[in-house]
DOMARLO-942550 format. One line per field, with one value per residue: x, y, z of N, C-alpha, C in turn; residue number from 1; residue in three letters. Coordinates in steps of 0.02 Angstrom, whole numbers, plus 50000, padded with zeros to 5 digits. Atoms other than C-alpha are relative to their C-alpha. Last residue first. Layout:
REM DOMARLO-942550
n_xx: c(X, ...) $
n_yy: c(Y, ...) $
n_zz: c(Z, ...) $
ca_xx: c(X, ...) $
ca_yy: c(Y, ...) $
ca_zz: c(Z, ...) $
c_xx: c(X, ...) $
c_yy: c(Y, ...) $
c_zz: c(Z, ...) $
num: c(NUM, ...) $
residu: c(ALA, ...) $
REM end
This chain:
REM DOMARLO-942550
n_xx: c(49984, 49925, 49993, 50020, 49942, 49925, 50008, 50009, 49939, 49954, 50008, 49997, 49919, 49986, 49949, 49982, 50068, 50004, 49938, 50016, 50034, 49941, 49945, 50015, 50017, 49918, 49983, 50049, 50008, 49927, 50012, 49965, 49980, 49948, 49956, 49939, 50019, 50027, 50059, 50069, 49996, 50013, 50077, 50035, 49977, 50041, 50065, 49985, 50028, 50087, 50041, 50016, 50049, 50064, 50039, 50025, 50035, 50081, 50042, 50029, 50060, 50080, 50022, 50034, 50050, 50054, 50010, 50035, 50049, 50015, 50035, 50067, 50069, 50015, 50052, 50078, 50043, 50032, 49955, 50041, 49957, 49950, 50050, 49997, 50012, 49988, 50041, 50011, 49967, 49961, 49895, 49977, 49990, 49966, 49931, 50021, 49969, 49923, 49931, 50020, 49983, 50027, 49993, 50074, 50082, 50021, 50019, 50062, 50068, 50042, 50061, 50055, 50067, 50082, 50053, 50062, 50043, 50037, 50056, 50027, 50046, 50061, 49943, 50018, 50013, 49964, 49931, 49974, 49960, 49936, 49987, 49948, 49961, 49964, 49953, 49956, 49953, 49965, 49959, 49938, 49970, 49981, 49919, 49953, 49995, 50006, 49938, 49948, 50034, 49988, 49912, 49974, 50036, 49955, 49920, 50021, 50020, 49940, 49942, 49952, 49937, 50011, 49929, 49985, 49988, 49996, 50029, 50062, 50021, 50025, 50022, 50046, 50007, 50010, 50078, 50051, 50007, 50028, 50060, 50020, 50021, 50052, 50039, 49973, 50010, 50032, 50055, 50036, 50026, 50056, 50046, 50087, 50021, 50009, 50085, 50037, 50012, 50060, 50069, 50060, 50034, 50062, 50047, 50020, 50034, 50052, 50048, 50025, 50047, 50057, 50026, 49970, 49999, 50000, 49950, 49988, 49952, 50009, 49934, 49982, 49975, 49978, 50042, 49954, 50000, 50016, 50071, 49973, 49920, 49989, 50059, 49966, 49933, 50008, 50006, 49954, 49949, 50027, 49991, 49932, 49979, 50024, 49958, 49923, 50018, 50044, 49927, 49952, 50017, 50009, 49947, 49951, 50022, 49945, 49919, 49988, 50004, 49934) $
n_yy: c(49945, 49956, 50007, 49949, 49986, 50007, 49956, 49913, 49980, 50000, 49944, 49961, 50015, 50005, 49977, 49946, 49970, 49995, 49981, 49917, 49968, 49998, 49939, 49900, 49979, 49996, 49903, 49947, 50026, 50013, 49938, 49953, 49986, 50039, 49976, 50047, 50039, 50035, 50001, 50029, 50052, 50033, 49996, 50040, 50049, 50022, 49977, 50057, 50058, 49988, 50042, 50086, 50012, 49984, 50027, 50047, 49990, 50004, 50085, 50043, 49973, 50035, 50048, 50003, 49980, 50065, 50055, 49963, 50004, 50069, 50015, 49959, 50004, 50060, 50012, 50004, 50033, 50069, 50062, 50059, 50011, 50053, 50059, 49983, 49946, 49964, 49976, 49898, 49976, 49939, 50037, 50057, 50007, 49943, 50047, 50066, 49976, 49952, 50055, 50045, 49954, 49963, 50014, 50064, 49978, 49951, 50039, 50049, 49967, 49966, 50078, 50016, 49950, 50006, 50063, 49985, 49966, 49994, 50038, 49959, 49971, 50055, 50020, 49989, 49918, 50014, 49970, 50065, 50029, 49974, 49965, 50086, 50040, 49941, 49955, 50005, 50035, 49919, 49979, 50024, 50007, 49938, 49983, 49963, 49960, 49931, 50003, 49975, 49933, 49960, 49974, 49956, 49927, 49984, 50013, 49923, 49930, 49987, 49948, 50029, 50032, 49967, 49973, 50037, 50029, 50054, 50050, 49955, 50040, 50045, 50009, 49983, 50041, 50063, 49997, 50000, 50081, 50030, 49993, 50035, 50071, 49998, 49990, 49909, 49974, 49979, 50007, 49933, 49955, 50022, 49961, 49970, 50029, 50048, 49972, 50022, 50036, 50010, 49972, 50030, 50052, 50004, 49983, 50055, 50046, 49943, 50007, 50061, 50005, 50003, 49964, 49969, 49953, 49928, 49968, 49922, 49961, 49917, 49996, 49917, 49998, 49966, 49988, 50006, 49917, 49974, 49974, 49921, 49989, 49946, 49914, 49971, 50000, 49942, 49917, 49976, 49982, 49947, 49946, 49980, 49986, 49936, 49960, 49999, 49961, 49922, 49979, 49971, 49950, 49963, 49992, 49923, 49912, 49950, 49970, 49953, 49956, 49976) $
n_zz: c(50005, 49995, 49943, 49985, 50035, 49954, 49936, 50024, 50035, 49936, 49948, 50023, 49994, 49933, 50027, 49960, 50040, 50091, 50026, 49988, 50067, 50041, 49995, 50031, 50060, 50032, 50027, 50054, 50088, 50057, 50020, 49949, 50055, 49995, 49950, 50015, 49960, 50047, 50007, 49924, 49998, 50044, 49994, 49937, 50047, 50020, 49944, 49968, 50062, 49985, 49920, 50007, 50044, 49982, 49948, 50052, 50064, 49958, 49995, 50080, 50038, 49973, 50039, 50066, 50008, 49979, 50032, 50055, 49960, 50009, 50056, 50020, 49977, 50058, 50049, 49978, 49938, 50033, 49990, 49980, 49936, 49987, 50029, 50057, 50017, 50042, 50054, 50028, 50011, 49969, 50019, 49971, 49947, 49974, 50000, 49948, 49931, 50038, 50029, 49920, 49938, 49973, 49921, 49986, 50058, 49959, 49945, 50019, 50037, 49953, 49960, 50026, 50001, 49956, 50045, 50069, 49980, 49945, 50032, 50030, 49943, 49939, 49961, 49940, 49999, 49973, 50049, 50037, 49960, 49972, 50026, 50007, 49950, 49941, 50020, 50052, 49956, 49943, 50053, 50044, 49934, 50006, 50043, 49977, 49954, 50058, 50054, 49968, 49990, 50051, 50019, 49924, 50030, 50056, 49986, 49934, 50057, 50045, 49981, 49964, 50049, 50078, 50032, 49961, 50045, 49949, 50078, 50014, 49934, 50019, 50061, 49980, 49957, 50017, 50048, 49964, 49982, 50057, 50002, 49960, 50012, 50004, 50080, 50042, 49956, 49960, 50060, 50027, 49947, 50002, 50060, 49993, 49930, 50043, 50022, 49963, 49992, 50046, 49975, 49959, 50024, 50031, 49919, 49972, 50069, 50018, 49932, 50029, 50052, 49998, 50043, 49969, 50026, 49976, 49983, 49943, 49981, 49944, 49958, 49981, 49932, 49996, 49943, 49913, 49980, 50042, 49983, 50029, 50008, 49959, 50013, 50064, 49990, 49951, 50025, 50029, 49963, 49963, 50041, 50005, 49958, 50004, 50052, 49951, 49929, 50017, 50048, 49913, 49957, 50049, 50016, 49945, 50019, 50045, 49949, 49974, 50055, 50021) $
ca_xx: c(49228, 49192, 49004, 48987, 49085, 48974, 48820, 48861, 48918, 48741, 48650, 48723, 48723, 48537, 48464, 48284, 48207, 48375, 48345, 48157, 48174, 48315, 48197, 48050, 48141, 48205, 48025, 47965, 48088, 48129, 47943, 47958, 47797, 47753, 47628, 47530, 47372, 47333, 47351, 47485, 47580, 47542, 47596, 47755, 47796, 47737, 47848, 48005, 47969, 47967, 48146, 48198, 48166, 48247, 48412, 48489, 48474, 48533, 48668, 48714, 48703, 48828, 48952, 48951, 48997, 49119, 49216, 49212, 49290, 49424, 49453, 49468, 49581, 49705, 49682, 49741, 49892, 49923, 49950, 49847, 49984, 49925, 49724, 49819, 49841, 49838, 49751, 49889, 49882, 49822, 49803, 49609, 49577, 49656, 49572, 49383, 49427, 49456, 49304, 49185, 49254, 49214, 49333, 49280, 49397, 49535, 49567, 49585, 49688, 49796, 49822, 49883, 49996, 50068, 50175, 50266, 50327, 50402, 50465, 50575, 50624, 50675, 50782, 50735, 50780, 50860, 50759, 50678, 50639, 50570, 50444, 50401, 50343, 50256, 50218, 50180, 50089, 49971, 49949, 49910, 49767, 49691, 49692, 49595, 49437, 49473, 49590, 49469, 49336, 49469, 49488, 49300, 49248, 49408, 49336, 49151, 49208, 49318, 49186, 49061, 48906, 48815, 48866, 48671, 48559, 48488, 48476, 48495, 48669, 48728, 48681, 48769, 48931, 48954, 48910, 49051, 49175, 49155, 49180, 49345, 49415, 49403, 49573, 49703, 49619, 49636, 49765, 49853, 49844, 49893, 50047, 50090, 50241, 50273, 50302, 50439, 50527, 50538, 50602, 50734, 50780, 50800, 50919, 51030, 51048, 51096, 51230, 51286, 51294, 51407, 51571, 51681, 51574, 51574, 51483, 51344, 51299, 51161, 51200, 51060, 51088, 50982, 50969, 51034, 50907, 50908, 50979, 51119, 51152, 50964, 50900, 51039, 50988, 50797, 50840, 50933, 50795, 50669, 50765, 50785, 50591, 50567, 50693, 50624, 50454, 50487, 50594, 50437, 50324, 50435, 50429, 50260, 50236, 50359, 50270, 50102, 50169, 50233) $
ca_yy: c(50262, 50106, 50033, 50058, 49887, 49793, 49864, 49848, 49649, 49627, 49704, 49589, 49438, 49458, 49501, 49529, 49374, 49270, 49306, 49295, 49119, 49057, 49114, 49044, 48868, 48858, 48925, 48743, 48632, 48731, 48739, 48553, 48462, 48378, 48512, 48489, 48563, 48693, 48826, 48754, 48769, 48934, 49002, 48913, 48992, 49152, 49157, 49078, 49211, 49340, 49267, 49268, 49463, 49509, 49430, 49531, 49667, 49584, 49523, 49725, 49764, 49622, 49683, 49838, 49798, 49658, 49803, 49946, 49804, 49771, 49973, 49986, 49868, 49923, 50089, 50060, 49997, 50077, 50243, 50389, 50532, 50562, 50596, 50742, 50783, 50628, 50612, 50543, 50339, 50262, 50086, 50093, 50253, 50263, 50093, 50151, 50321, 50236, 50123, 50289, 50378, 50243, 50170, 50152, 50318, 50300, 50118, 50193, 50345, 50229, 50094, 50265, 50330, 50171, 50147, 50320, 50264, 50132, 50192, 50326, 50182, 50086, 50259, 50336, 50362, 50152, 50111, 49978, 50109, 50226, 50097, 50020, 50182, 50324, 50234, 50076, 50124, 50246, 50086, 49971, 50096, 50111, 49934, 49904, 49881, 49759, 49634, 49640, 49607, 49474, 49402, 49400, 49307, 49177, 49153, 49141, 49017, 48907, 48896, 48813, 48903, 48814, 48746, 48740, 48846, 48920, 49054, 49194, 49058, 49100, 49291, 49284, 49218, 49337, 49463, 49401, 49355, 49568, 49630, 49527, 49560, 49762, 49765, 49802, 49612, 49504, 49532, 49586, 49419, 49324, 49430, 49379, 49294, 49408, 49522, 49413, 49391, 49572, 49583, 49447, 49529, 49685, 49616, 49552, 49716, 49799, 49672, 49681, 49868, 49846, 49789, 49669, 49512, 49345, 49187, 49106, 48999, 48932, 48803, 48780, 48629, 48613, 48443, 48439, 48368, 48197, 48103, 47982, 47860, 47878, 47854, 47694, 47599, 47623, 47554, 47384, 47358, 47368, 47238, 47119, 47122, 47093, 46958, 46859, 46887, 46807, 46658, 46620, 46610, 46485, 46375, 46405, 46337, 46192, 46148, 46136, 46024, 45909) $
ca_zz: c(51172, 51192, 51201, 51012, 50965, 51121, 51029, 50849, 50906, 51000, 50857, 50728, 50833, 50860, 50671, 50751, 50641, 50680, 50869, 50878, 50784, 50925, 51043, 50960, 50952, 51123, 51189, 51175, 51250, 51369, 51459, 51520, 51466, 51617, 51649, 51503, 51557, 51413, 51556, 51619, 51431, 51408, 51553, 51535, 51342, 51416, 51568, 51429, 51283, 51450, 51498, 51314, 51311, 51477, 51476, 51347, 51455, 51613, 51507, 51461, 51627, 51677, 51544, 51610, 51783, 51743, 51641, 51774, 51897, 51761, 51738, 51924, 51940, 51803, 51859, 52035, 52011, 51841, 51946, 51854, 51839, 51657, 51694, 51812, 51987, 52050, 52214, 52325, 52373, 52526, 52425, 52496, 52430, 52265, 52250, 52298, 52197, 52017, 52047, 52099, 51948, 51828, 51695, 51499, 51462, 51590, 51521, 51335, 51405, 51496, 51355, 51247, 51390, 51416, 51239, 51274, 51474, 51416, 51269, 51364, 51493, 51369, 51256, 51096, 50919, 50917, 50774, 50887, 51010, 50893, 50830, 50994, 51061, 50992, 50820, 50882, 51045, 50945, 50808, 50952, 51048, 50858, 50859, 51020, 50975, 50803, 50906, 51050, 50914, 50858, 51022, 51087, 50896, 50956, 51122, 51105, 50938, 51031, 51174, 51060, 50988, 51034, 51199, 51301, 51183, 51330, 51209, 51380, 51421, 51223, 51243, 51415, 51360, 51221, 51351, 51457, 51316, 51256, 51435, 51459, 51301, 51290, 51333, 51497, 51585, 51473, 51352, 51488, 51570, 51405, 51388, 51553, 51503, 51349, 51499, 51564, 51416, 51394, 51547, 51522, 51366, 51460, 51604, 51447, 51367, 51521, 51573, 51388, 51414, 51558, 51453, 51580, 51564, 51638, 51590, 51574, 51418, 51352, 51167, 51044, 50931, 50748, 50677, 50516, 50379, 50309, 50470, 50430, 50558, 50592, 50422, 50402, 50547, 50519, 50351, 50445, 50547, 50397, 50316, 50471, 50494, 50316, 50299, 50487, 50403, 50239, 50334, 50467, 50293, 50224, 50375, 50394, 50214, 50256, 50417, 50301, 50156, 50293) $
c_xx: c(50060, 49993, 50056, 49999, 49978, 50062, 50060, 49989, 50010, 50107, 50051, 49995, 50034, 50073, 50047, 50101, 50050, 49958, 50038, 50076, 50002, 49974, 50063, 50056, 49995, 49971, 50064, 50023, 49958, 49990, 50063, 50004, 50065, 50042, 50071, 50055, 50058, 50006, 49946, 49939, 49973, 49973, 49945, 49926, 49939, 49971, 49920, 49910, 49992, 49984, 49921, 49965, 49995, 49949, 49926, 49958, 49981, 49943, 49938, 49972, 49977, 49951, 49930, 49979, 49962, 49941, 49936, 49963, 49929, 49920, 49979, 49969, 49940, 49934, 49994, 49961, 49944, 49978, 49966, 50031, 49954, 50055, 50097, 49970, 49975, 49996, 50031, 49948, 49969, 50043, 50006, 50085, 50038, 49992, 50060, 50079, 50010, 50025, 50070, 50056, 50012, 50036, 49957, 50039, 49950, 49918, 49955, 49965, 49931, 49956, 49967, 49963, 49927, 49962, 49963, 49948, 49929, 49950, 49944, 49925, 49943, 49964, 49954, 50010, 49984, 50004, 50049, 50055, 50055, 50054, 50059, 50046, 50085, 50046, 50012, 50028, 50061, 50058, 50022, 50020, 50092, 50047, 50008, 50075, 50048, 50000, 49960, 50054, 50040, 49941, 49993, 50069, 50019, 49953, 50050, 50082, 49972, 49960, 50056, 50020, 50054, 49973, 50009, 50089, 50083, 50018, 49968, 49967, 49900, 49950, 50000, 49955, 49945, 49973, 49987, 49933, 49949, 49966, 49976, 49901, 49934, 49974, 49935, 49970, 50016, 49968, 49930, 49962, 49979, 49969, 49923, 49981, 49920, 49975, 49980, 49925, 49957, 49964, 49956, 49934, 49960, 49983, 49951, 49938, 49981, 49945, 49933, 49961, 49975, 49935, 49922, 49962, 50051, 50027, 50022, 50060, 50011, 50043, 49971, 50030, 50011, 50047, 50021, 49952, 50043, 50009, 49986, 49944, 50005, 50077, 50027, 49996, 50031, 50073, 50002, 49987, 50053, 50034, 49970, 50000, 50103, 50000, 49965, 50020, 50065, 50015, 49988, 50062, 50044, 49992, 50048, 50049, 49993, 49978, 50044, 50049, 49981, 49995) $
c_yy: c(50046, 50059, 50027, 50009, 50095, 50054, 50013, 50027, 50064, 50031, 49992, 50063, 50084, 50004, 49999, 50000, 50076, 50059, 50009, 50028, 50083, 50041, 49989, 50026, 50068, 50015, 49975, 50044, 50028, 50009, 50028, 50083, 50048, 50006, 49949, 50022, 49961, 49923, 49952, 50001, 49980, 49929, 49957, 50018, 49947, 49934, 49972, 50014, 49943, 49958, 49987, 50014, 49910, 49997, 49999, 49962, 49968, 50015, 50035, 49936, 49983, 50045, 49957, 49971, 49998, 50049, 49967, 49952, 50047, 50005, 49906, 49969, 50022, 49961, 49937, 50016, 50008, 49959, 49930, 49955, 49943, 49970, 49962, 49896, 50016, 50059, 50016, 49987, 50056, 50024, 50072, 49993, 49950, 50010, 50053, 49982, 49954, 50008, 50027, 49944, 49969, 50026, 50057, 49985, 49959, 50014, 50064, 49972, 49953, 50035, 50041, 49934, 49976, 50036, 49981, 49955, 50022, 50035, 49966, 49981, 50056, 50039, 49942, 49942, 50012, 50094, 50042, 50028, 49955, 49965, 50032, 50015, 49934, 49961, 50044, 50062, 49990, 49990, 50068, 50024, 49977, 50010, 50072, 50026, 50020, 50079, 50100, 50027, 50033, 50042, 50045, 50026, 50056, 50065, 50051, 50032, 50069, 50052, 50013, 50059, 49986, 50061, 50011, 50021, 49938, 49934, 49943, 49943, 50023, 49969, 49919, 49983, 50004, 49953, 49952, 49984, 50006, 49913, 49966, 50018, 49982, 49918, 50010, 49992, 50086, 50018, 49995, 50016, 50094, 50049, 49991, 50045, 49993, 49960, 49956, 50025, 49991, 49936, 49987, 50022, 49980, 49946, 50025, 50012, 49927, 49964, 50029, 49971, 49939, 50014, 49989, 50063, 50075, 50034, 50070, 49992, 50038, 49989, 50073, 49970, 50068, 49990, 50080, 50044, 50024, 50057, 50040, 50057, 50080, 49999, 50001, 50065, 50060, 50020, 50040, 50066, 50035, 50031, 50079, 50054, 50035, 50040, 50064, 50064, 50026, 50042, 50056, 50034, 50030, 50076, 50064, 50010, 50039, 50077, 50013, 50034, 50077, 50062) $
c_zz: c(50025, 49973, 50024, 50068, 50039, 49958, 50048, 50075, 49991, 49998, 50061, 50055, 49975, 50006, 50066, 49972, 50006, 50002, 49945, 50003, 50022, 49917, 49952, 50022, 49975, 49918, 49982, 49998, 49966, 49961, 49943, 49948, 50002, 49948, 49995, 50053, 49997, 50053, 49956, 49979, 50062, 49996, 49952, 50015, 50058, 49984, 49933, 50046, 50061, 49947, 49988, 50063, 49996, 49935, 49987, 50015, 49938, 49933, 50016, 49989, 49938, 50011, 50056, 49967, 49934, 50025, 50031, 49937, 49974, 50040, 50000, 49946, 50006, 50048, 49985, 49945, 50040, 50054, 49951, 49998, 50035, 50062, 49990, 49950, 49920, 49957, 49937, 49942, 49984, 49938, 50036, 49991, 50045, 50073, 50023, 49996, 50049, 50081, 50022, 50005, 50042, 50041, 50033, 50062, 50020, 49965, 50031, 50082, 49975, 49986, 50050, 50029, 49965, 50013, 50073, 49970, 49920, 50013, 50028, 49928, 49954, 50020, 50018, 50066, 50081, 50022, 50041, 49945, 49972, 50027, 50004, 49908, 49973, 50040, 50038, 49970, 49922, 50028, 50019, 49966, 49971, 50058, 49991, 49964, 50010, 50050, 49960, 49975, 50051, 50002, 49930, 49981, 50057, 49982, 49968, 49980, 50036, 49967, 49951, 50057, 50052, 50006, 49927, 49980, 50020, 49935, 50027, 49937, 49993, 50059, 49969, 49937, 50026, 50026, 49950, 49971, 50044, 50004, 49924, 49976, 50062, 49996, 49994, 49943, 49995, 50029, 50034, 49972, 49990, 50064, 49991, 49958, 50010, 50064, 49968, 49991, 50051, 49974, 49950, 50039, 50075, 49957, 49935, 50044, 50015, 49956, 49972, 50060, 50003, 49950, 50060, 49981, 50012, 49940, 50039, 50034, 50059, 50044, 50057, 50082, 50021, 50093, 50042, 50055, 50062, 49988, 49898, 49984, 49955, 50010, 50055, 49986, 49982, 50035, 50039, 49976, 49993, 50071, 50031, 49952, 50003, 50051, 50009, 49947, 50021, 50042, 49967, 49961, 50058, 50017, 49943, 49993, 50046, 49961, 49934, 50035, 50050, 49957) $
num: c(258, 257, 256, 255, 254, 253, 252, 251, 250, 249, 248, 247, 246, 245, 244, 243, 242, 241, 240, 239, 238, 237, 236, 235, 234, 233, 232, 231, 230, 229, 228, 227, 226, 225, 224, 223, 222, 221, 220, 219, 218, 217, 216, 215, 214, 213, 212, 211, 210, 209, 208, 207, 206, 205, 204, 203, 202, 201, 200, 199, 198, 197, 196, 195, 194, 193, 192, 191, 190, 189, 188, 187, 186, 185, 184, 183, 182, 181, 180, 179, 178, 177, 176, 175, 174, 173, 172, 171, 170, 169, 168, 167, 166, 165, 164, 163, 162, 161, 160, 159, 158, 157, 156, 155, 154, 153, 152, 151, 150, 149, 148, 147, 146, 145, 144, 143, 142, 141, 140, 139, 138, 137, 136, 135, 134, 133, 132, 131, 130, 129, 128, 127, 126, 125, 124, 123, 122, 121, 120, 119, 118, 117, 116, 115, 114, 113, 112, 111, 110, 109, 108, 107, 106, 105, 104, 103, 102, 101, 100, 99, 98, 97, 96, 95, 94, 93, 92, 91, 90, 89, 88, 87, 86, 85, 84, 83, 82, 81, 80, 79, 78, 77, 76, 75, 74, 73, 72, 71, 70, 69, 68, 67, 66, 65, 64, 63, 62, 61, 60, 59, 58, 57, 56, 55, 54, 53, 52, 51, 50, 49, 48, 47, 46, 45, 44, 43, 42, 41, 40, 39, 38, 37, 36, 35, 34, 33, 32, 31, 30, 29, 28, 27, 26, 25, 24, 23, 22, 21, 20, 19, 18, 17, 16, 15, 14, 13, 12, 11, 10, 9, 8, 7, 6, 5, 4, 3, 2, 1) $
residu: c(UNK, UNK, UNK, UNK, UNK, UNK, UNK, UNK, UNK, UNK, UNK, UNK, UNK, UNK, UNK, UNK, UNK, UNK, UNK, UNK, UNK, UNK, UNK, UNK, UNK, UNK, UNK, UNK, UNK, UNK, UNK, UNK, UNK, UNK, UNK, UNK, UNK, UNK, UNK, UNK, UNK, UNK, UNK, UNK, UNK, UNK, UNK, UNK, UNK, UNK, UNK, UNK, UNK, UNK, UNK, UNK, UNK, UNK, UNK, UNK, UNK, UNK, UNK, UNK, UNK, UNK, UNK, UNK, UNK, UNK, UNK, UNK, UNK, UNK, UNK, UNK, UNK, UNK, UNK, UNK, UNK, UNK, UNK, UNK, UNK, UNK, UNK, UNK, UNK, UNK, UNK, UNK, UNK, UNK, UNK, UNK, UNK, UNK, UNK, UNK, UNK, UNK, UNK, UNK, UNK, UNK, UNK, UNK, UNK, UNK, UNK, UNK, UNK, UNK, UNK, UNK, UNK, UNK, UNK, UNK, UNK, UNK, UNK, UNK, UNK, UNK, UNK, UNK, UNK, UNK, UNK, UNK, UNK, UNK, UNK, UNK, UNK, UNK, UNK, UNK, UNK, UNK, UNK, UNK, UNK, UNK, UNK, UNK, UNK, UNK, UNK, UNK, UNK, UNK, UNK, UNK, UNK, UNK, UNK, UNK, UNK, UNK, UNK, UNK, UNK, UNK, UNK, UNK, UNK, UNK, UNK, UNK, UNK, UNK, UNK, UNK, UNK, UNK, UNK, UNK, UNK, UNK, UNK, UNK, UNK, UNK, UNK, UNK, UNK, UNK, UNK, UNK, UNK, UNK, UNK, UNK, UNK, UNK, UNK, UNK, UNK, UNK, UNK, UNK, UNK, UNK, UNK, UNK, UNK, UNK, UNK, UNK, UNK, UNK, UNK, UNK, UNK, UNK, UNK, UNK, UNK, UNK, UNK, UNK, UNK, UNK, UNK, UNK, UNK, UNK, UNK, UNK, UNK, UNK, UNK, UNK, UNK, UNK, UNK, UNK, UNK, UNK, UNK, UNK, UNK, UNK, UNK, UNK, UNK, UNK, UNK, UNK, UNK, UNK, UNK, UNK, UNK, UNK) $
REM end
């Protein structure tokens, strides 16, 4: 009896703390804390074309934003920077150290530091004006793609340039600013994945010969079951410290633009 009256008890606790806690969550969402915001979209008609106007460029400039990630890219110095990064850890054989968040992010903010002179040409010939209302879309347009084209025209090859000019059948421009974006921007990407896979090859070629020795080494002492890895991972991670490896590779990729 003494136990069915201390479940009993217990079951009556429960039931109150259940019901109380029902009741608060009642109470917090009858009456919220903070007001919730409500956005309202609309479409109607207009009689004023401006607001046509002004609409059709939001949704451009929503659509760039879009493929903001794609410019970023593919129109910067990202792609060749993540390559070589990417080479330098594969040359370590240091497997995913350092992560991909940190290839990535050191690739974005050396992309960030490369191409801010590009960004602060565009800002004060373009977006700037536009925003204080001194010049027209189209007239900002055109002023915030000279300076990406000059940077692309600069670290793009000839050969590249003409292969696309040929193939798309278009006219020889007469001038570095009459270079279509539809065939620089491929170019300069295909310019890119060259460069950056010289520069691997070059990083390439001092672990390989730590690796040739590492294996010679190790036949000749008889240990063949010894896999060759696991030994030169050490020295190449010591001949990279010793040699200052991140340092050079960073001063090389930063000096590689021009």
């Amino acid at each position: 009896m003494k136990k069915k009256s201390l479940f009993i008890l217990f079951f009556c606790l429960l039931s109150a703390l259940v019901l109380t806690f029902a009741s608060a969550g009642r109470v917090a969402l009858a009456q919220p804390l903070l007001p919730i915001p409500e956005i309202n979209l609309q479409i109607g008609t207009t009689e004023a074309p401006a607001q046509l106007v002004g609409m059709l460029q939001l949704l451009l400039l929503l659509t760039v934003l879009s493929l903001a990630p794609a410019f970023v890219i593919l129109m910067t110095s990202f792609t060749r920077t993540v390559i070589v990064l990417s080479f330098v850890r594969n040359a370590l054989a240091t497997q995913q150290i350092p992560p991909n968040q940190v290839i990535i992010g050191l690739a974005l903010f050396l992309t960030f530091f490369v191409m801010s002179p590009v960004m602060a040409t565009i800002n004060e010939a373009a977006l700037t004006p536009y925003l204080e209302e001194e010049i027209t879309f189209e007239e900002a347009v055109e002023n915030g793609g000279q300076p990406l084209r000059e940077f692309m025209l600069n670290n793009t090859r000839e050969k590249d340039l003409a292969l696309f000019l040929e193939i798309g059948r278009l006219d020889r421009p007469a001038g570095r600013q009459a270079v279509p974006f539809q065939a620089l921007v491929p170019a300069f990407v295909l310019s890119e994945l060259k460069t950056a896979f010289q520069m691997g090859f070059i990083l390439f070629v001092p672990f390989l010969i730590i690796d040739m020795v590492v294996a010679s080494v190790l036949m000749s002492m008889g240990m063949f079951m010894l896999p060759p890895v696991i030994v030169s991972l050490p020295f190449k991670i010591l001949l990279f410290v010793l040699v200052d490896g991140w340092h050079l590779v960073v001063q090389s990729l930063l000096e590689s633009y021009h």
